[in-house]
C-alpha positions as CSV (number, residue, x, y, z in Angstrom):
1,X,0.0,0.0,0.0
2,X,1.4,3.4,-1.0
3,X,1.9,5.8,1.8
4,X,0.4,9.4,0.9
5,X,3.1,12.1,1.2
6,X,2.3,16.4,1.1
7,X,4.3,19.0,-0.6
8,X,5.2,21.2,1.8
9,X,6.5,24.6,2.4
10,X,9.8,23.6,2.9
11,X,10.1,21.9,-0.2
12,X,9.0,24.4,-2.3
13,X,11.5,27.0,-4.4
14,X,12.4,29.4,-2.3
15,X,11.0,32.0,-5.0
16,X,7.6,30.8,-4.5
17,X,7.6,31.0,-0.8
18,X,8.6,34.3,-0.7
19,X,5.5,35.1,-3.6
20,X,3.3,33.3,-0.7
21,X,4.7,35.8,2.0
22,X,4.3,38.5,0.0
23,X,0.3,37.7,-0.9
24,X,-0.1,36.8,2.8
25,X,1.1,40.3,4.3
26,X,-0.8,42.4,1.5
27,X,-4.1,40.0,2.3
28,X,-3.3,40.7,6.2
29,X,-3.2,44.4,5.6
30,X,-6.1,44.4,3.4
31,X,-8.0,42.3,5.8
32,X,-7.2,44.4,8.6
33,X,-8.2,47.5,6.9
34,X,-11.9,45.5,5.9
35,X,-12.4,45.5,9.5
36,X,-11.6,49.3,10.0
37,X,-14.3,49.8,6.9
38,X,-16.8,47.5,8.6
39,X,-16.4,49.8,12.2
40,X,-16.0,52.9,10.6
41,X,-19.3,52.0,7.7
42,X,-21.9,50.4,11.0
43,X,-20.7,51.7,13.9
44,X,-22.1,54.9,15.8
45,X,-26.0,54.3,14.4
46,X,-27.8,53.1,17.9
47,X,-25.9,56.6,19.6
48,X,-22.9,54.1,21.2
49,X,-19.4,54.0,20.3
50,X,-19.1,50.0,20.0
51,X,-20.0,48.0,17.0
52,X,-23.4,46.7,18.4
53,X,-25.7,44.4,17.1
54,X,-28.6,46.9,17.1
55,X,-26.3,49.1,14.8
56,X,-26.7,46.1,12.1
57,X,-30.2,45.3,12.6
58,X,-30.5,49.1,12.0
59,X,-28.1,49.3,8.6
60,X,-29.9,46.6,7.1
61,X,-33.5,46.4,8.6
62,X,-33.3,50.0,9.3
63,X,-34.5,51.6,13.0
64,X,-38.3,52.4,13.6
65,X,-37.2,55.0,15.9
66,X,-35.2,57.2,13.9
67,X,-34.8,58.1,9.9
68,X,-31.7,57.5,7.3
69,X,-30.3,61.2,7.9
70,X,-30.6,60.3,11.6
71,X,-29.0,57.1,11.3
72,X,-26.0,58.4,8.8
73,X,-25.0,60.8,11.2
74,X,-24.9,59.3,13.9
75,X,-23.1,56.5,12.2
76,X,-20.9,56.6,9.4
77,X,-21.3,59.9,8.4
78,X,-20.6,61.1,12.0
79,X,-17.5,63.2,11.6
80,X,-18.8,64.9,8.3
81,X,-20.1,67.5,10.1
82,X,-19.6,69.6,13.0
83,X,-21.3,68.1,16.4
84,X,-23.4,71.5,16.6
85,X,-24.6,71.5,13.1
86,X,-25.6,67.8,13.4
87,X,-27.5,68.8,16.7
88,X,-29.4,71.2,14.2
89,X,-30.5,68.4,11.8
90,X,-31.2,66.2,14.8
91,X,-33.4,68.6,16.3
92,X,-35.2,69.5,13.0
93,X,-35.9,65.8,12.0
94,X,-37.3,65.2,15.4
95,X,-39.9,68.2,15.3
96,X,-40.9,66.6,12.4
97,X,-38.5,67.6,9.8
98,X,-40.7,70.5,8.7
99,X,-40.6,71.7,5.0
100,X,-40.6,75.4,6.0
101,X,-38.1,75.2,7.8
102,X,-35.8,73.4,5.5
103,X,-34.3,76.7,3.2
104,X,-33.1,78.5,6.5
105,X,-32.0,75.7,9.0
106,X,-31.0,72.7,6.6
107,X,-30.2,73.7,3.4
108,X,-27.1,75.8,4.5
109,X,-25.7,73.3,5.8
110,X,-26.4,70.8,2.8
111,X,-24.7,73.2,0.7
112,X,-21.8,73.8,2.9
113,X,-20.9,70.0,4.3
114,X,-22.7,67.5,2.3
115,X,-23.2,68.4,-1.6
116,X,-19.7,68.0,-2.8
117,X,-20.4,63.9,-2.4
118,X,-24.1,64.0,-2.5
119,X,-24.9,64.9,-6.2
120,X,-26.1,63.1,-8.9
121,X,-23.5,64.6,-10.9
122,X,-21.0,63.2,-8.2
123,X,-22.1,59.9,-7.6
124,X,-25.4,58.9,-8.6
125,X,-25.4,55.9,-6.2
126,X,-25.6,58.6,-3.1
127,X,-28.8,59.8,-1.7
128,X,-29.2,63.1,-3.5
129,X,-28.9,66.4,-1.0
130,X,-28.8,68.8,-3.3
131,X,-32.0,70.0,-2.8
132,X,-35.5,69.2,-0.9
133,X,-37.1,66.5,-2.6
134,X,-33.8,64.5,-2.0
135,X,-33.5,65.4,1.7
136,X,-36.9,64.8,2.7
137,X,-36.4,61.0,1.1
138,X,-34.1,60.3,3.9
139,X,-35.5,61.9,6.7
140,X,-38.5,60.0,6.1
141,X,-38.5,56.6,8.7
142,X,-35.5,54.6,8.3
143,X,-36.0,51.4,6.1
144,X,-32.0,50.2,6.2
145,X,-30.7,48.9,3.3
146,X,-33.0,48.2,0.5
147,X,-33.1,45.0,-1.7
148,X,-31.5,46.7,-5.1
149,X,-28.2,47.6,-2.7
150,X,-27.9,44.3,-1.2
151,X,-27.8,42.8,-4.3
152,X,-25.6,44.9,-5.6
153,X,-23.1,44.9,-2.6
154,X,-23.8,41.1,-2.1
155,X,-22.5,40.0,-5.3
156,X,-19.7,42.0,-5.2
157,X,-18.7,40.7,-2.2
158,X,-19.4,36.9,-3.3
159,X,-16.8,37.3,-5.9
160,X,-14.2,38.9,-3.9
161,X,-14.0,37.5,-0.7
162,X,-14.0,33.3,-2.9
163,X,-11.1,34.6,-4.8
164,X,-9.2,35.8,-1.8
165,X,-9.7,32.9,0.1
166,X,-9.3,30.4,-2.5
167,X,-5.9,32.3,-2.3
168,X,-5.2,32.4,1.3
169,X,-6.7,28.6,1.5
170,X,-4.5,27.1,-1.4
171,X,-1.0,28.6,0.6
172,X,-2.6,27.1,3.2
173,X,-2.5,23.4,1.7
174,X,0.6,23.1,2.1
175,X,0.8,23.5,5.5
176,X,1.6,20.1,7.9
177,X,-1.6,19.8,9.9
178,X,-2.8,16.5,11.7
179,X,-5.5,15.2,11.6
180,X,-6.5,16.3,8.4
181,X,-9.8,17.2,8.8
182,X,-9.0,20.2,11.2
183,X,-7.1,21.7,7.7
184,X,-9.9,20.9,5.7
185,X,-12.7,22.6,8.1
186,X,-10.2,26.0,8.2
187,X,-10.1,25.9,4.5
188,X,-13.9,25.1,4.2
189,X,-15.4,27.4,7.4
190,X,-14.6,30.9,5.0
191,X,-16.8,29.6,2.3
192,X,-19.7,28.3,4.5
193,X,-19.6,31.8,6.3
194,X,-19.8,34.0,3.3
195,X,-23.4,32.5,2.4
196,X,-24.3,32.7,5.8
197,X,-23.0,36.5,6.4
198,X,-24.4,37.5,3.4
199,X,-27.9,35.9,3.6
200,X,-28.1,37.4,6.9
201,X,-28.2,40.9,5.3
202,X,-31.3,39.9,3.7
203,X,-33.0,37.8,6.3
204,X,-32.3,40.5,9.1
205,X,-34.4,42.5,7.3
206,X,-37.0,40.3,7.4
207,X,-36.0,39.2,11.7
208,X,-33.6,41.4,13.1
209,X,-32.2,38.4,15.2
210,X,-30.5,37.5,11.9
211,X,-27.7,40.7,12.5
212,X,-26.5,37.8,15.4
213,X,-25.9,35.4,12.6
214,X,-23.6,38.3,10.5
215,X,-21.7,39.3,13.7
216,X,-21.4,34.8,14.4
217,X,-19.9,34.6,10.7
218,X,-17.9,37.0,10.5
219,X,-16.2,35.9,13.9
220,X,-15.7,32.4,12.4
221,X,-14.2,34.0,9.1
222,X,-12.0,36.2,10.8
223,X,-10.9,33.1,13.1
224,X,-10.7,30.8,10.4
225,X,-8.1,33.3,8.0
226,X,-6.1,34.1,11.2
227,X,-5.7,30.6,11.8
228,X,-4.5,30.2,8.1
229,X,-2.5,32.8,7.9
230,X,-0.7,32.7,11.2
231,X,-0.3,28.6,10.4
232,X,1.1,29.6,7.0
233,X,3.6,32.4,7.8
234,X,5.3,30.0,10.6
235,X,5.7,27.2,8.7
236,X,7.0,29.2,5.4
237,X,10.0,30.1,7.6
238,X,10.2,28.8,10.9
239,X,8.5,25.0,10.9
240,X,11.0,21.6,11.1
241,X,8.7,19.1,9.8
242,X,9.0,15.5,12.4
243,X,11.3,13.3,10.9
244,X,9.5,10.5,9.9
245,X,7.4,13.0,8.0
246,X,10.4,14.5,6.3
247,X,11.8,11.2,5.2
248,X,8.3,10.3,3.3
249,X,8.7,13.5,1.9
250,X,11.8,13.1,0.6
251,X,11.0,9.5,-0.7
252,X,8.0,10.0,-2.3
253,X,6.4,12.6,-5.3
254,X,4.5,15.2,-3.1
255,X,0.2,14.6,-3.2
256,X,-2.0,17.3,-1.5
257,X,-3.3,16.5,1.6
């Protein structure tokens, strides 16, 4: 009976393991700075500092209490303007965000803080501020993300974070891991999570106990490429495979594992 050998790091030219570093530390950095985006996109909307669960169930379910302006501003819009103009808009969208009062209180402050981003002519994917009609659409009740922008961020999403950790995971195969399934569940768990995560978006809307399930993936995700990735950078450089395993390396033509 053959025995069933691995290729790994160790063997391979040292050109390629230094291309493997390389993609690693740029995929670390990038991931870090996808967590920064995800804080700095979510948190702030239920009036608290921390990244809440109640700030997702308002993102993509949207909050009953307040309205989109509302929720921007006190999310990730926060340090666009001044804390006593947002105090203005605050206090105007919860007297009922009155149209007659919109060309003297808001509109200034449109003009001055928020139109340079928030045209049509800009970026038509923005809510429009530019004049009344567009503001009054948002500081009607907050209705979180609709269907249209899931999609659109959902697929986008899909195809990006496979191909990065089809990436990450393929490095990783070549890592000496026993038993094998524990390898094949970290290379697995970032694929599972991604449907979950994203179908959360949509079914939070639907139960706002879902934005559990999106913070419970993308825990496991996070866990499951650190786990990778820290695996993969110590045994590109620092790992001594066992002997025995070594010799049946040497001996035999290398099969994934």
């Amino acid at each position: 009976m053959n025995k069933i050998s691995f290729t790994h790091f160790t063997y391979l030219p040292m050109s390629m393991r230094v291309l493997f570093t390389m993609v690693l530390l740029v995929f670390g950095t990038g991931y870090l700075m996808a967590m920064i985006q995800v804080w700095e996109s979510h948190a702030g909307r239920d009036g608290k500092e921390m990244l809440t669960a109640k700030d997702l169930m308002i993102a993509y379910s949207g909050n009953p209490e307040g309205t989109k302006l509302e929720s921007a501003l006190r999310g990730p819009m926060a340090d666009m303007l001044p804390p006593e103009k947002r105090e203005v808009i605050f206090a105007w969208l919860h007297e009922g965000a009155k149209t007659e009062e919109f060309a003297g209180k808001i509109n200034p402050i449109m003009q001055e803080h928020c139109v340079m981003c928030h045209s049509p002519a800009v970026n038509p994917h923005l809510p429009d501020l530019t004049n009344q009609d567009g503001v009054m659409k948002v500081a009607a009740k907050d209705t979180g993300m609709t269907v249209p922008t899931l999609v659109r961020v959902s697929h986008i999403h899909l195809f990006s974070i496979t191909f990065i950790f089809f990436i990450t995971g393929f490095i990783f195969t070549h890592a000496y891991l026993r038993p094998v399934w524990i390898k094949c569940l970290a290379i697995a768990i970032p694929f599972l999570t991604i449907l979950t995560d994203i179908g959360s978006w949509y079914l939070t809307k639907v139960w706002t106990g879902f934005a559990w399930m999106v913070i419970g993936s993308g825990a496991l995700m996070g866990l499951s490429f650190a786990f990778m990735w820290l695996t993969s950078i110590y045994q590109l450089w620092f790992y001594k495979l066992p002997e025995n395993v070594a010799e049946e390396e040497g001996k035999l033509p290398g099969v994934y594992r």
